[in-house]
C-alpha positions in Angstrom: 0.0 0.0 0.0 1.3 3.3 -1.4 0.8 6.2 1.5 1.6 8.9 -1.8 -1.3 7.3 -3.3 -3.4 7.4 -0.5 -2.4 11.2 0.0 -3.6 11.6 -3.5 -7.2 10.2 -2.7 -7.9 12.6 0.4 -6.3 15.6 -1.4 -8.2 14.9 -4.7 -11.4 13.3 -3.6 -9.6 10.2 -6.1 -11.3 6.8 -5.8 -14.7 5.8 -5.3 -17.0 9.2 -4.3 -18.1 9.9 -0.7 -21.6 10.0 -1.9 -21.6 6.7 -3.8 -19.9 4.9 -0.5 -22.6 6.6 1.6 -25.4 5.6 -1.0 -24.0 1.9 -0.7 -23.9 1.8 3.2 -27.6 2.8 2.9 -28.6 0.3 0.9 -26.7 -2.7 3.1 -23.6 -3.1 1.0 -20.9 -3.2 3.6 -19.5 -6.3 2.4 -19.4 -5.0 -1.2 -17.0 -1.8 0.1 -14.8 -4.3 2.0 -14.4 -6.1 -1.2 -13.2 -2.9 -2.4 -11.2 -1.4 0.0 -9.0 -4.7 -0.1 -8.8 -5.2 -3.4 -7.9 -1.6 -4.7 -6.8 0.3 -1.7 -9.4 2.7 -1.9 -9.5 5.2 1.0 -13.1 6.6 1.1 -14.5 2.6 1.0 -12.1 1.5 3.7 -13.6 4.8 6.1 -17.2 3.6 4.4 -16.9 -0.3 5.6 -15.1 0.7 8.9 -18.5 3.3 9.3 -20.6 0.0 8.7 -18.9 -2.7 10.4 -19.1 -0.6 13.7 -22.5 0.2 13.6 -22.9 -3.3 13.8 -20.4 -3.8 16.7 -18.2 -5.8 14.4 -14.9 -3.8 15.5 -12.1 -7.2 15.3 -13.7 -7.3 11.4 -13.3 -2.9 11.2 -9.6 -3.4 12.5 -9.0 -6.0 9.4 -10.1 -3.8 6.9 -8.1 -0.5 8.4 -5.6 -2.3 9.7 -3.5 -2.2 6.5 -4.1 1.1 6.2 -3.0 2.5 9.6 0.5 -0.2 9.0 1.6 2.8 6.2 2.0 5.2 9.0 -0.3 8.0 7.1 -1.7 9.9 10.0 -5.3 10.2 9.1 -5.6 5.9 8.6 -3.5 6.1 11.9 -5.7 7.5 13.7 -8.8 5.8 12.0 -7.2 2.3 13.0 -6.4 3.9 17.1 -10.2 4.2 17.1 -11.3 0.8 16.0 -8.6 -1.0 18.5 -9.8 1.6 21.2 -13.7 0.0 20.3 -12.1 -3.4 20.3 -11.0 -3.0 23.9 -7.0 -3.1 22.9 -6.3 0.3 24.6 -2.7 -0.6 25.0 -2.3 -1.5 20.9 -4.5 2.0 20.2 -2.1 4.3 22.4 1.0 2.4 20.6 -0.1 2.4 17.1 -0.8 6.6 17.3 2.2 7.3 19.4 4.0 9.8 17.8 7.1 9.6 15.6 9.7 12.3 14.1 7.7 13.0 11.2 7.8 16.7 11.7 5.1 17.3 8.4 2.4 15.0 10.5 3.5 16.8 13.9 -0.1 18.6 15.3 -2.2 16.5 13.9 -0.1 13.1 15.4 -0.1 14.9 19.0 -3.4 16.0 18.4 -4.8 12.4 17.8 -2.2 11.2 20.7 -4.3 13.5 23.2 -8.0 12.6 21.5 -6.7 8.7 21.9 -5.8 9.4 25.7 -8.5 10.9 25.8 -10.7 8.0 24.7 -8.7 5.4 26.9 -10.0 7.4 29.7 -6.5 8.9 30.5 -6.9 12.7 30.5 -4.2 13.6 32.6 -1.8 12.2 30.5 -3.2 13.6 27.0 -3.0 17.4 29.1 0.6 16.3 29.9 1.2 15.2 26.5 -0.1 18.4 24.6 1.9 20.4 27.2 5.2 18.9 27.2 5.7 20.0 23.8 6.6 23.6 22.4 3.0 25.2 22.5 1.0 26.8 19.6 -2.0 28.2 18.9 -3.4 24.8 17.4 -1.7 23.1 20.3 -4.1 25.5 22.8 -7.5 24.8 21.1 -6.6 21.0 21.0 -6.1 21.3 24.8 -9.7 23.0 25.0 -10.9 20.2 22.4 -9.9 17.2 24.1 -10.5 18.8 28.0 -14.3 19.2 27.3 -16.4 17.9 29.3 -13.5 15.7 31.7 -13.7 17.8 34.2 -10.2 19.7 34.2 -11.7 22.9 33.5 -9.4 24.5 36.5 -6.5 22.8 35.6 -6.7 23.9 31.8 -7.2 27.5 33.2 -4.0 27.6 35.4 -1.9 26.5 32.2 -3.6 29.2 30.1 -3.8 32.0 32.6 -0.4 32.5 32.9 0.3 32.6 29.1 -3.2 35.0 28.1 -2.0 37.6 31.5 1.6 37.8 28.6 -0.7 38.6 26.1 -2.5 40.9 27.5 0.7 42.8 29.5 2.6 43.2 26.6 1.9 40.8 22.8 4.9 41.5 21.1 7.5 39.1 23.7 8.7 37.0 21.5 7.4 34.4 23.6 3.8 35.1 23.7 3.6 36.7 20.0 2.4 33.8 18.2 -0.1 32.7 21.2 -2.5 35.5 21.2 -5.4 32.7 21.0 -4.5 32.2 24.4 -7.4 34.9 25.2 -10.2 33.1 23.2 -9.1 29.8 24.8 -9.3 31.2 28.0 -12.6 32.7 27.5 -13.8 29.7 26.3 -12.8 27.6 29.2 -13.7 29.7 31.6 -17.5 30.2 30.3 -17.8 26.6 29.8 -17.0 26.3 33.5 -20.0 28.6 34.7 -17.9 31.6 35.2 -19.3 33.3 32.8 -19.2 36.9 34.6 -15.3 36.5 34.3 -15.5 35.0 30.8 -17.4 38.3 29.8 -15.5 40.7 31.9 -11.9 39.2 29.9 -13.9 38.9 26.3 -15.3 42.9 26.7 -12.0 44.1 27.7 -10.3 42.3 25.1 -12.4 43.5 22.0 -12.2 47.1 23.7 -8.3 46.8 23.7 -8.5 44.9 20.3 -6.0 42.3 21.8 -6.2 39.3 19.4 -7.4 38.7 15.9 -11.3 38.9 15.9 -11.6 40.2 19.6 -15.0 41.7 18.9 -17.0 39.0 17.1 -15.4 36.6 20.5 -17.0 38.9 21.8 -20.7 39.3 20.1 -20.7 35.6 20.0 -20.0 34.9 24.0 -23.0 37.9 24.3 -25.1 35.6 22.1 -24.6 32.4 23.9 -25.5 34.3 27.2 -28.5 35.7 25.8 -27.3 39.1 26.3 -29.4 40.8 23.6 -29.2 44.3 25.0 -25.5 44.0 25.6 -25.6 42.6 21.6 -27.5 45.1 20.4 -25.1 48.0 21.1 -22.5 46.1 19.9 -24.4 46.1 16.6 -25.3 49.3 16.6 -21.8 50.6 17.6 -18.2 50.1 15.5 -18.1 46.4 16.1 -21.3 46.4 14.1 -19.5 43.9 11.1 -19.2 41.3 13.9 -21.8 41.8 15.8 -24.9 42.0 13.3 -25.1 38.3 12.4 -24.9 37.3 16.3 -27.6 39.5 17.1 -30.1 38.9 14.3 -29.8 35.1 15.1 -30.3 35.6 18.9 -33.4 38.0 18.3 -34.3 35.5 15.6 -34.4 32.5 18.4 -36.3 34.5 20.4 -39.2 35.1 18.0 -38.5 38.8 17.5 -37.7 38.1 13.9 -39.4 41.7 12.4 -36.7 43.8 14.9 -34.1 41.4 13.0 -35.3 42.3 9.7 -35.9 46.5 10.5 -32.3 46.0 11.6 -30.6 44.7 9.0 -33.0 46.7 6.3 -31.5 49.4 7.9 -27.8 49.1 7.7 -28.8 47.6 3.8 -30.3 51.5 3.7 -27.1 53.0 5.1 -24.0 51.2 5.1 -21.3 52.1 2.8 -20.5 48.2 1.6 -24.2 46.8 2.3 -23.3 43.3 0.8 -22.9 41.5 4.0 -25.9 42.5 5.1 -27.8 42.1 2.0 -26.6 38.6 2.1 -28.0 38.2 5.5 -31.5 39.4 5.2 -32.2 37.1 2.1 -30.9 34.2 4.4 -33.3 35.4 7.4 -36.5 36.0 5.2 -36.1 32.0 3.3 -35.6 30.9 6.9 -38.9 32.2 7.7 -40.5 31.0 4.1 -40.6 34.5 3.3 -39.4 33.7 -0.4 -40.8 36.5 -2.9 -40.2 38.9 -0.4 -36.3 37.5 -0.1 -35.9 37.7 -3.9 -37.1 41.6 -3.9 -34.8 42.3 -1.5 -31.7 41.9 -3.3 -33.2 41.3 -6.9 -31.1 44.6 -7.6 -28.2 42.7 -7.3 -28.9 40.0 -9.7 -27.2 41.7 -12.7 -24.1 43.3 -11.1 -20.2 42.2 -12.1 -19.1 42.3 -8.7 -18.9 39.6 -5.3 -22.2 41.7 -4.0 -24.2 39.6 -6.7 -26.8 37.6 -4.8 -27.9 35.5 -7.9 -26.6 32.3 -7.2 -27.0 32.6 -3.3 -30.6 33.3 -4.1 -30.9 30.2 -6.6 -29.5 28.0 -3.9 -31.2 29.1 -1.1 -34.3 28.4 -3.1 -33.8 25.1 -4.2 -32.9 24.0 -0.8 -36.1 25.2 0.2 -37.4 23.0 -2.9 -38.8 26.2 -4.6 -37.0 24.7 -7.8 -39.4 26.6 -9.7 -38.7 30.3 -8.3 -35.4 29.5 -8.6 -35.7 28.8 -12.3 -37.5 32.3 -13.0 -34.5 33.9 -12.0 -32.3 33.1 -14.8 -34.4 34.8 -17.1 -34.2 37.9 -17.7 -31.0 39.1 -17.1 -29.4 41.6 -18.6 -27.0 41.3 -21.8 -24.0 42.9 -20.3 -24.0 40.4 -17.4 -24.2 37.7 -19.6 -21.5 39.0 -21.9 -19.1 38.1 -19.1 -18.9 34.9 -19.4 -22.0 34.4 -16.8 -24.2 32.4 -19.3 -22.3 29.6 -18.7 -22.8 28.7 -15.2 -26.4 30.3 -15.4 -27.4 27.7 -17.9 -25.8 24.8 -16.2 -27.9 25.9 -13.2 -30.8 26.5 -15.6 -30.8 22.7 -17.0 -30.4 21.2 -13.7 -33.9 23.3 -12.1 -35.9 22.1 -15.0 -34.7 18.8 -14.7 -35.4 18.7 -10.9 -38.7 20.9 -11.7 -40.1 18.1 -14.2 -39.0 19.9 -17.3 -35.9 17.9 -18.3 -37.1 17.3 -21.8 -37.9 21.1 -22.3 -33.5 21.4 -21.0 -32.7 18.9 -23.0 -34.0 20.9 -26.2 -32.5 23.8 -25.0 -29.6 22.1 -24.7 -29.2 20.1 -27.7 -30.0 23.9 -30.0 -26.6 25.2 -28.9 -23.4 24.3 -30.9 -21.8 21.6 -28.8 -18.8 23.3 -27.8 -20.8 26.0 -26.1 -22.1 23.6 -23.8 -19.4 22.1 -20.4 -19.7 19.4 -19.6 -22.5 18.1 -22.2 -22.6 14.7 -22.6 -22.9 13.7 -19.2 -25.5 16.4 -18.8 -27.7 15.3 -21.2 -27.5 11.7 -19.3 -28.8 12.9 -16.6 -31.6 14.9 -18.0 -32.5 11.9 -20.0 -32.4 9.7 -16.3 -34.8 12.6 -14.3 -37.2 12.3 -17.8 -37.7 8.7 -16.9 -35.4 7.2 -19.6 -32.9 5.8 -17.3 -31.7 2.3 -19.4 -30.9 5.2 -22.1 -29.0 7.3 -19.4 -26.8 4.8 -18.9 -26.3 3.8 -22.1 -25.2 7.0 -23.1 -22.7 7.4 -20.5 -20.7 3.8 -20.5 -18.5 4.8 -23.5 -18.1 8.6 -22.3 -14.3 9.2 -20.6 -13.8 10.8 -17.6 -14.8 11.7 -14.3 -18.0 13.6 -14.6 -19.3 10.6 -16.6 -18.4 7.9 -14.5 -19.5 10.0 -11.3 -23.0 10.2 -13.2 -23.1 6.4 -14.3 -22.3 4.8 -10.8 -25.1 6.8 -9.4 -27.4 6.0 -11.8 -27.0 2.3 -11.2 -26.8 2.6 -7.6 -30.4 3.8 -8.4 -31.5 0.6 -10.4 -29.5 -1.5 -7.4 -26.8 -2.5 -9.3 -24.7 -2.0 -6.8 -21.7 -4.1 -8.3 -21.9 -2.5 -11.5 -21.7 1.0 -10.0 -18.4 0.3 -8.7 -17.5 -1.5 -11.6 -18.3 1.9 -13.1 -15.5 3.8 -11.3 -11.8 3.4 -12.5 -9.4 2.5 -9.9 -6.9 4.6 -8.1 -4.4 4.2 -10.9 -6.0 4.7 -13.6 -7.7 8.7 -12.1 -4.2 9.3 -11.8 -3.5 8.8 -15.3 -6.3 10.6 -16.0 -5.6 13.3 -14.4 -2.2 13.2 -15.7 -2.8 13.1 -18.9 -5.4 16.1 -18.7 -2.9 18.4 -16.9 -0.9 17.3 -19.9 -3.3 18.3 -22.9 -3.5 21.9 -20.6 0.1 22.5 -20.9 0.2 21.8 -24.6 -2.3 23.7 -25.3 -0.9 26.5 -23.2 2.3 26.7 -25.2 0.3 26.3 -28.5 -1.8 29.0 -27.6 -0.3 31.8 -25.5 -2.2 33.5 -22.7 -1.2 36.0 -20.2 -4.2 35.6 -18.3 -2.9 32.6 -16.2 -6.1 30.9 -15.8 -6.1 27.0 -16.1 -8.4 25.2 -18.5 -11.8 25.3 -17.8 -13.1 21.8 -18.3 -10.9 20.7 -15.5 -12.4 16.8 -14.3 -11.5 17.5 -10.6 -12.9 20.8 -10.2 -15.4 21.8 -12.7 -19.1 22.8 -11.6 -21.2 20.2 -13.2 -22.3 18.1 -10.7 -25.5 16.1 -10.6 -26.9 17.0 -6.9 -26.0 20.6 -5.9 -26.0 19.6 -2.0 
């Protein structure tokens, strides 16, 4: 087993998709993603089969499968493999197996599982004495908070962070401090957790007011939020803090049922603030929350043509179709203006476009739409029309016209597709091995260059139809 290879998986989301391993799990098919975790060292199937076997209390059967895995040394099946043995009652062979080593690139996160593992084994002392007998840093501190919650060593967490935050706050440029300003949020965090929450607040307010630390004064909104200190809140909001306090305070009036003062307020600041996008953003999230979904579009339907990041467009379309308003979501790419399409917007508006109607019950009404354009105006189209052709009904031709379609879109398409029929063999069978993405990949990355140096550009930007990262996908979850 190749531990590059099985940093290329996690780092490319290589070998067989998340969503078809959890789609397998869910229909019963543990034994099928064993099969395949053995045979082609396939990362997300091993973490899908371990998922499995544990629900069912088979841990001796989870340590087989990850087992081989954790053997490489790669941290992430390291600490996957501690927490089977730790499940299988072999606390001893856990704590061994994610001890850590001198691999200084895997350094946090080895310590950090060494702690969680302690942790696990029931041995918090030691984890604390772990984390703290090493050269601290700011990850170090809020894996100390992490792994202390809840175990009751709230006060003994405080006296090793009190010291080092009373540095901060005395003087933040010793060299020995400089690089631990999170000391102050860990503190605060602690100490609320612990009940002391007068103290917690006393150290957060005086800390936003000094502007110790990076993002003092949304610490500070959000500690006011979790006490339910809406007056406190609201002059934050009101006051200079106001960009980190809004969202904290229209969410706490919002759990109190005083959503209209949420909306006034934020329809206010959209009135007068000099960069209203943030808050534009956040009354079309409050009014979907409360079904309010014409009134959210006219809110910010003045944004819906603009060239800038304050376009609320595809926020909009997203937020509706999570709300399964597929068909409001549709009417808003109509009608927008030719200058914002000139920019290269039509594309990703009519990818969106095709995918409502096929969700809406107007594939075949896409699918002409689609098929009228030249075909290398369209991303992605092959696969696209698949999966129009599978929501219209017609999944035998679906599939059909995706087995002899390259690459990763297609594939991705096809296994699901089967999955759906329960061909649950044949969706994996669908899916190239490890190997053979990497080629793939490979081999595009290759075609990019040469086409690069055939064609020069000063613009930098890669190719569009990239496999790994393009939009096209065929559930926008």
């Amino acid at each position: 087993m190749n531990v590059d290879d099985l940093v290329w998986q996690r780092g490319n989301a290589g070998g067989v998709p998340q969503k078809l391993v959890d789609a397998l799990l869910d229909h019963g098919c543990g034994d099928l993603l064993v099969e395949v975790a053995r045979g082609r060292e396939d990362w997300s199937c091993a973490q899908g089969a371990v998922r499995g076997l544990c629900a069912m209390g088979e841990f001796e059967r989870a340590w087989g499968v990850i087992g081989p895995f954790a053997a490489t040394g790669w941290q992430p099946a390291v600490r996957a493999g501690a927490d089977v043995l730790l499940r299988c009652g072999r606390v001893q062979q856990a704590l061994e197996l994610v001890r850590p080593g001198i691999r200084e690139e895997d350094a946090h996160d080895a310590w950090r599982d060494y702690a969680e593992v302690l942790v696990g084994a029931g041995l918090v002392d030691e984890a604390i004495d772990a984390l703290t007998g090493r050269p601290l840093d700011e990850r170090t501190l809020w894996t100390l908070v992490a792994v202390t919650e809840g175990q009751g060593r709230d006060e003994r967490v405080l006296e090793l962070l009190g010291p080092i935050a009373e540095k901060v706050r005395r003087d933040p440029g010793q060299s020995e401090v400089r690089h631990l300003s999170d000391a102050l949020s860990a503190q605060v965090r602690v100490l609320e957790r612990s009940g002391r929450t007068d103290e917690a607040l006393g150290l957060c307010a005086a800390d936003a007011a000094a502007m110790r630390g990076w993002g003092a004064d949304r610490e500070h909104a959000s500690l006011l939020a979790r006490l339910g200190r809406v007056t406190e809140l609201r002059e934050l909001a009101t006051g200079p803090a106001a960009a980190a306090a809004v969202r904290p305070y229209v969410e706490a009036l919002e759990a109190l049922g005083r959503t209209a003062e949420a909306e006034s307020h934020l329809r206010g600041l959209v009135e007068t603030a000099e960069y209203p996008g943030s808050y534009e953003n956040q009354l079309l999230e409050l009014l979907m929350r409360q079904g309010r979904f014409e009134d959210a579009v006219k809110a910010v339907e003045h944004t819906f043509d603009n060239l800038h990041d304050g376009n609320l467009l595809q926020a909009a379309m997203v937020l509706l179709a999570e709300q399964g308003r597929h068909d409001l979501a549709l009417e808003l790419t109509d009608g927008r203006s030719p200058d914002f399409l000139a920019h290269n917007e039509a594309f990703w508006l009519r990818d969106n476009r095709w995918w409502l109607m096929g969700e809406s019950g107007r594939a075949r009404d896409a699918r002409t739409e689609l098929l009228a354009l030249p075909a290398d105006e369209v991303d992605d189209r092959e696969p696209t029309i698949a999966w129009l052709l599978a929501q219209d009904g017609r999944v035998e031709e679906a599939i059909a016209h995706l087995r002899p379609l390259p690459g990763r879109r297609a594939w991705t398409v096809l296994a699901e597709l089967l999955v759906g029929q329960g061909r649950f063999a044949e969706a994996i069978a669908a899916v190239p091995d490890v190997a053979t993405q990497q080629e793939e990949e490979r081999r595009f990355w290759a075609r990019g260059t040469q086409s690069r140096e055939a064609t020069p550009s000063d613009t930098g930007d890669e190719p569009y139809d990239d496999p790994w990262t393009a939009p096209w996908t065929t559930s926008r979850e």
